[in-house]
N, C-alpha and C positions, 0 to 999 in steps of 0.2 A: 291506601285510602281505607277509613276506618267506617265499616258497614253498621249500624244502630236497627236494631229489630225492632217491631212492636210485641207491646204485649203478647196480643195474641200470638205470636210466630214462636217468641222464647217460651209461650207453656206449652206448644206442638213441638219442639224442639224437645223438652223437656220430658214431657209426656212419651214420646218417641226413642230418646236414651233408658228411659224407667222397663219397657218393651222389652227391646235390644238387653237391656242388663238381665231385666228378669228370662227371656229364652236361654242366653247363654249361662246363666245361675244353673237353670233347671238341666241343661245337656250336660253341663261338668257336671253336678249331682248321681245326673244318670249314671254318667260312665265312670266314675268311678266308686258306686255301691254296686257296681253287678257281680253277685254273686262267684263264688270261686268256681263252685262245679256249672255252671253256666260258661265261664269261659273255657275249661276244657271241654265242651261239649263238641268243639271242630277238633280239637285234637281228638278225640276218640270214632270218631266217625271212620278215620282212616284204618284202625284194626278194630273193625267191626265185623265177626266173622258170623255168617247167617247161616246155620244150616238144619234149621228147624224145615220141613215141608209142610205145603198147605194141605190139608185134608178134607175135598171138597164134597157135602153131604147131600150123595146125590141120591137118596130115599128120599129125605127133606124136600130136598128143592122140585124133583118127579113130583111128587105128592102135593107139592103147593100151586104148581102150574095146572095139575090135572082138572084143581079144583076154579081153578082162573085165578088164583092167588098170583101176589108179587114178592117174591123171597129174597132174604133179606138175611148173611149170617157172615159168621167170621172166626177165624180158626182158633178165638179164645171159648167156643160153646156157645155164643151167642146163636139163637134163632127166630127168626120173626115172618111171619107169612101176614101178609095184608089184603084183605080184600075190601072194594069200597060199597057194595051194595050188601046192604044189613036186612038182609031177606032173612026170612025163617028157613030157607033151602040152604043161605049162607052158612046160618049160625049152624046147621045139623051138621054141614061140611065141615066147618071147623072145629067143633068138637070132636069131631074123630080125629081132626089130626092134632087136636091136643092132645088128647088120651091118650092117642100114639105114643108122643115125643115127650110128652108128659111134661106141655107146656101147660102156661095159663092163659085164658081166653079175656080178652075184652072186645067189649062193643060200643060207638059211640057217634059223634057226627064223626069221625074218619072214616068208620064202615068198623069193620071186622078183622081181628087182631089177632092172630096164635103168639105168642112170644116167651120166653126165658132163657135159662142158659143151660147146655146137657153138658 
């Protein structure tokens, strides 16, 4: 038995293969422009050998807490101490320990900021 659409149904039909063609366009596109060194990135995982140590800077971090600060660093020199009230008591406190660590200070609606990289 031979089914007859109406209009309407053949441009939802149509409209709805246009969909389907263009998703699957775009996934084959994906998958095959990715990058070379993208796909070895699972194969290297497996001889990845790690033996750098963390070296965790505990003057810094004593020093950030002493003040009510929130520390904040990571073993490439990063360092950031954060405090949220922007008092005149704040800003004396953190200038010291900028001068210290011979960060630079900002201040703003977050509060009070020591951060750069040693």
């Amino acid at each position: 038995m031979v089914k007859t659409y109406t209009e309407l149904e053949a441009w939802a039909i149509f409209a709805g293969a246009l969909v389907i063609g263009i998703v699957l366009t775009s996934v084959f596109w994906a998958y095959i422009t990715i990058p070379e060194n993208a796909k070895s990135i699972g194969k290297e995982d497996d001889s990845l050998n790690i033996t750098e140590t963390v070296t965790i800077p505990n003057d810094f971090i004593s020093f950030c807490e002493d003040i009510h600060g929130k520390a904040n660093w990571d073993n490439n020199g990063l360092r950031e101490c954060l405090i949220e009230d922007s008092s005149e008591k704040s800003l004396i406190a953190m200038k010291l320990l900028c001068d210290k660590f011979n960060l630079s200070l900002n201040y703003g609606s977050f509060g009070v900021k020591c951060e750069g990289r040693i």
